[in-house]
C-alpha positions as CSV (number, residue, x, y, z in Angstrom):
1,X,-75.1,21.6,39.6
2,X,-76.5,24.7,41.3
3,X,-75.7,23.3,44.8
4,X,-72.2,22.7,43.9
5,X,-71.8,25.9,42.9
6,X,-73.2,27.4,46.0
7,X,-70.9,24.8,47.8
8,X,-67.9,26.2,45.7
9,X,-68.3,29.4,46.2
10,X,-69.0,29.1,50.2
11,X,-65.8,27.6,50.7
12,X,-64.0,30.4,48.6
13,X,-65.6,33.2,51.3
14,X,-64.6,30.6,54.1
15,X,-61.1,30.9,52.9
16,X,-61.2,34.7,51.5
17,X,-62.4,35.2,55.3
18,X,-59.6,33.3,57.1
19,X,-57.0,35.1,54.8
20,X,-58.1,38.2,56.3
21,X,-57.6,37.0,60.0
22,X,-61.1,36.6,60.5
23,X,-63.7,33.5,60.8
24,X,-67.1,32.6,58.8
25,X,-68.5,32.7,62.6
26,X,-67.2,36.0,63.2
27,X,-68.0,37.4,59.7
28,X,-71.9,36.3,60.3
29,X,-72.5,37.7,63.7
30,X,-74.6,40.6,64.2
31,X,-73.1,44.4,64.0
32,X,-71.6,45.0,67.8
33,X,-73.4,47.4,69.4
34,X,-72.3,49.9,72.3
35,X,-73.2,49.1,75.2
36,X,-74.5,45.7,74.7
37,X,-71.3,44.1,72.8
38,X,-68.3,46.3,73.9
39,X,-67.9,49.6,75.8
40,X,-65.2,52.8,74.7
41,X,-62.2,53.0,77.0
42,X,-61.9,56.7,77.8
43,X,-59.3,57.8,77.7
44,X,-58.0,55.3,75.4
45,X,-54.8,53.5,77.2
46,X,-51.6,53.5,75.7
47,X,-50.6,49.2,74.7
48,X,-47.0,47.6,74.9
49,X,-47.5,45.7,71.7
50,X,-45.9,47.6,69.2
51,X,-47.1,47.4,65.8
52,X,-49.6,44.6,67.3
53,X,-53.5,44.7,68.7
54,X,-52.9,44.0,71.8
55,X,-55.7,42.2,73.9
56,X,-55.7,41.6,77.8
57,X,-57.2,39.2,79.6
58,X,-58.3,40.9,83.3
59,X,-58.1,38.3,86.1
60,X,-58.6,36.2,89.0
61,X,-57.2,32.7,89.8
62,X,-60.0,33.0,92.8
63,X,-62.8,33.8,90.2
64,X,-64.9,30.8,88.9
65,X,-65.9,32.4,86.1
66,X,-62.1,32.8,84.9
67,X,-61.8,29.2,85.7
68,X,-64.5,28.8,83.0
69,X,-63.4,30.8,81.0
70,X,-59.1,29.9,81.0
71,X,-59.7,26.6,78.4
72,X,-62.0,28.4,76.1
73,X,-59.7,31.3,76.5
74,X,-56.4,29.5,75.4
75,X,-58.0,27.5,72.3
76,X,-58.6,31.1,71.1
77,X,-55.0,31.9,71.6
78,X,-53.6,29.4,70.0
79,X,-56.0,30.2,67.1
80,X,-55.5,33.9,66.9
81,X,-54.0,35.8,64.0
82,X,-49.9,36.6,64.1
83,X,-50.5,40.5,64.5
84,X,-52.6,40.0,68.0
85,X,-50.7,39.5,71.4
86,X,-52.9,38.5,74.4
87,X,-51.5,39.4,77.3
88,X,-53.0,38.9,81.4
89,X,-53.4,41.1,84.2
90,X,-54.2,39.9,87.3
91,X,-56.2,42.0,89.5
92,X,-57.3,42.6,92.7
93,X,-59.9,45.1,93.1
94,X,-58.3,46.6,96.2
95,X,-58.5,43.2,98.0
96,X,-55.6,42.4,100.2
97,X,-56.6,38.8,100.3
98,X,-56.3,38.7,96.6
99,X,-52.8,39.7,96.5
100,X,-51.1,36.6,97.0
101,X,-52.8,35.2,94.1
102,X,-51.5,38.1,91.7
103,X,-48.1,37.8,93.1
104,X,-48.5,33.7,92.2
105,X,-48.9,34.8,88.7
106,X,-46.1,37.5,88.4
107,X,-43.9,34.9,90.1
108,X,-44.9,32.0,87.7
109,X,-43.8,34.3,85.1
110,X,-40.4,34.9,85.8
111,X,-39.8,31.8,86.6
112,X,-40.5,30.7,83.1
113,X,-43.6,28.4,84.7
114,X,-46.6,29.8,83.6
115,X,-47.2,27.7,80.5
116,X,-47.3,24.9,82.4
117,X,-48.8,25.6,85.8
118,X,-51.1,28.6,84.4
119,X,-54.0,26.2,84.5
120,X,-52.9,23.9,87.0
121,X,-53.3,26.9,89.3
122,X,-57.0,27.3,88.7
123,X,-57.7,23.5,88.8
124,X,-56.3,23.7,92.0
125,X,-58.2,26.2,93.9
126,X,-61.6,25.3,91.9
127,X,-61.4,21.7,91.5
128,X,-59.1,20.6,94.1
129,X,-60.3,23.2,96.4
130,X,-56.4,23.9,97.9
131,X,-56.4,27.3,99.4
132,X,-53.4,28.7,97.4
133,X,-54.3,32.3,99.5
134,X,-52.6,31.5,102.3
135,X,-48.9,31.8,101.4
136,X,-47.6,28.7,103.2
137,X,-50.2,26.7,101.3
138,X,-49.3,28.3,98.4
139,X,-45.4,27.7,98.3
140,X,-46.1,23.9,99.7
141,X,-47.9,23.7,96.5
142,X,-45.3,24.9,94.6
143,X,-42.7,22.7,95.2
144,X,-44.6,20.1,94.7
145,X,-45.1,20.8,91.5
146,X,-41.2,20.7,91.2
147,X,-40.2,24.4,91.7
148,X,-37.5,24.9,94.5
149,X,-39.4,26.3,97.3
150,X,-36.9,29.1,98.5
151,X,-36.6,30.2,95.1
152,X,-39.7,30.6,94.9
153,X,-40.4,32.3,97.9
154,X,-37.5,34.8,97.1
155,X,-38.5,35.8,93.8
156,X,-42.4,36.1,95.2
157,X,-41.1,38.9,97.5
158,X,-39.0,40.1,95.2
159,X,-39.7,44.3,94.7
160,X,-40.1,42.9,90.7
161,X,-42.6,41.0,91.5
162,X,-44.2,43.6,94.0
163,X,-43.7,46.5,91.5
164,X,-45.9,43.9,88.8
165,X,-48.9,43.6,91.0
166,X,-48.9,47.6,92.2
167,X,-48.8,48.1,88.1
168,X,-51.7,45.1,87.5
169,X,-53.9,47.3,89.9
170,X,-53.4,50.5,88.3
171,X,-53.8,49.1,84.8
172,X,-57.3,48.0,85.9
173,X,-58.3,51.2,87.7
174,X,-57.2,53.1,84.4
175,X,-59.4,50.7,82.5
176,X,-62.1,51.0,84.9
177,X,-62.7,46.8,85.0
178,X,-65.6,46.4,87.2
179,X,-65.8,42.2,87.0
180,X,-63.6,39.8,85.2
181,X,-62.9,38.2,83.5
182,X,-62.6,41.2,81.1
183,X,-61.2,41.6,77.7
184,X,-59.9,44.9,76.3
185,X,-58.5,45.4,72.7
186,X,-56.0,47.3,71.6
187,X,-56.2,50.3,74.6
188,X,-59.7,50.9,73.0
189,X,-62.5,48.7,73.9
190,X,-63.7,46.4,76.5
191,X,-65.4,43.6,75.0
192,X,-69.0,43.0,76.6
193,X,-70.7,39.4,77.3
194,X,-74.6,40.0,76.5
195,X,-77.1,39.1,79.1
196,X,-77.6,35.6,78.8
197,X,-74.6,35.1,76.9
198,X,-71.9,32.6,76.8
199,X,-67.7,32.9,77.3
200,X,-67.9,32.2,73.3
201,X,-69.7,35.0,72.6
202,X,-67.7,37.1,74.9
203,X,-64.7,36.2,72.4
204,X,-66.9,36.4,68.6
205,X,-67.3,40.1,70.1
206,X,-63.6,40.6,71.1
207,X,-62.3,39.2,67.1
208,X,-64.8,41.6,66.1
209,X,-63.3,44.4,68.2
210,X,-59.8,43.2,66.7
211,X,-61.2,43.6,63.4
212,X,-62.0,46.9,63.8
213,X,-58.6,47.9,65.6
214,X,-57.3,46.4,62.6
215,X,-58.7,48.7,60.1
216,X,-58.2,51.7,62.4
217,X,-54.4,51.2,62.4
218,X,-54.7,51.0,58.4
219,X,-56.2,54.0,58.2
């Protein structure tokens, strides 16, 4: 009878704990510390999610550790609680080699692709080792994925598209991201993997960070 009870009552936390937009996993893990867990942004950024916490993803489609990282990543967001809104920014720490993968992603997204090629992309630079760098390569790519190559190519050099990538790059200098992939909450944190750790972890501490944005704007 005991047990039960204990039973009983474990599932009412589990679902008292959901309710509130967080997990049993996240409610057991340790207190975050600075430094280890999460760093301050300073000066906090200003976010385009109003009224939500916004979190953004800092990336690569030429890092491996993104490519890791992208199906853990995307479980989570399908997961994640109505007032978050994950958002990407691909970056290219000043590398001009880089930029036609950015501008891949930017053009994806006004093309209305990225939910379904998003992933695709990284499969096929890490698994299928095509080298979507080189722009010919890249747009041969493209349409054979079904996308009309010339309007591709026009909307890739388009000055939106352009003025997305220059904007990408200053976001993560004002951020000051040193490795990616990175995740920042809310304008105020930047979520830390711990030595050793795991892409899972890096996300228990990020819906911790949330959590605590959370009760900041309540304040």
């Amino acid at each position: 009878m005991k047990a039960l009870t204990s039973l009983v009552r474990s599932t009412l936390l589990a679902v008292a704990l959901l309710g509130m937009g967080g997990s049993p996993a996240t409610a057991q893990a340790p207190a975050l510390q600075e430094g280890r867990d999460y760093k301050v942004i300073s000066p906090a950024q200003p976010t385009d999610a109003v009224g939500k916490i916004e979190v953004l993803e800092f990336f690569s489609y030429a890092c491996p550790h993104c490519a890791d990282f992208d199906p853990v990543l995307n479980n989570w967001a399908k997961a994640a609680p109505k007032d978050v809104v994950l958002r990407r920014v691909p970056i290219t720490f000043g590398r001009d080699q880089w930029v036609p993968l950015a501008k891949l992603y930017y053009t994806l997204e006004a093309l209305n692709e990225l939910p379904r090629l998003h992933s695709k992309v990284f499969d096929a630079i890490h698994k299928e080792d095509v080298k979507l760098l080189a722009e010919n390569v890249q747009f041969d790519w493209i349409a054979r994925q079904g996308i009309d190559r010339k309007k591709y190519v026009e909307t890739y050099n388009s000055f939106t598209v352009q003025s997305k990538v220059a904007r990408a790059q200053q976001v993560a200098q004002a951020y000051k991201i040193q490795g990616v992939p990175t995740m920042a909450v809310n304008g105020k944190y930047l979520a830390n993997t711990p030595s050793g750790g795991t892409h899972a972890q890096l996300l228990t501490n990020t819906d911790q960070l949330i959590n605590r944005a959370r009760g900041e704007i309540k304040k």
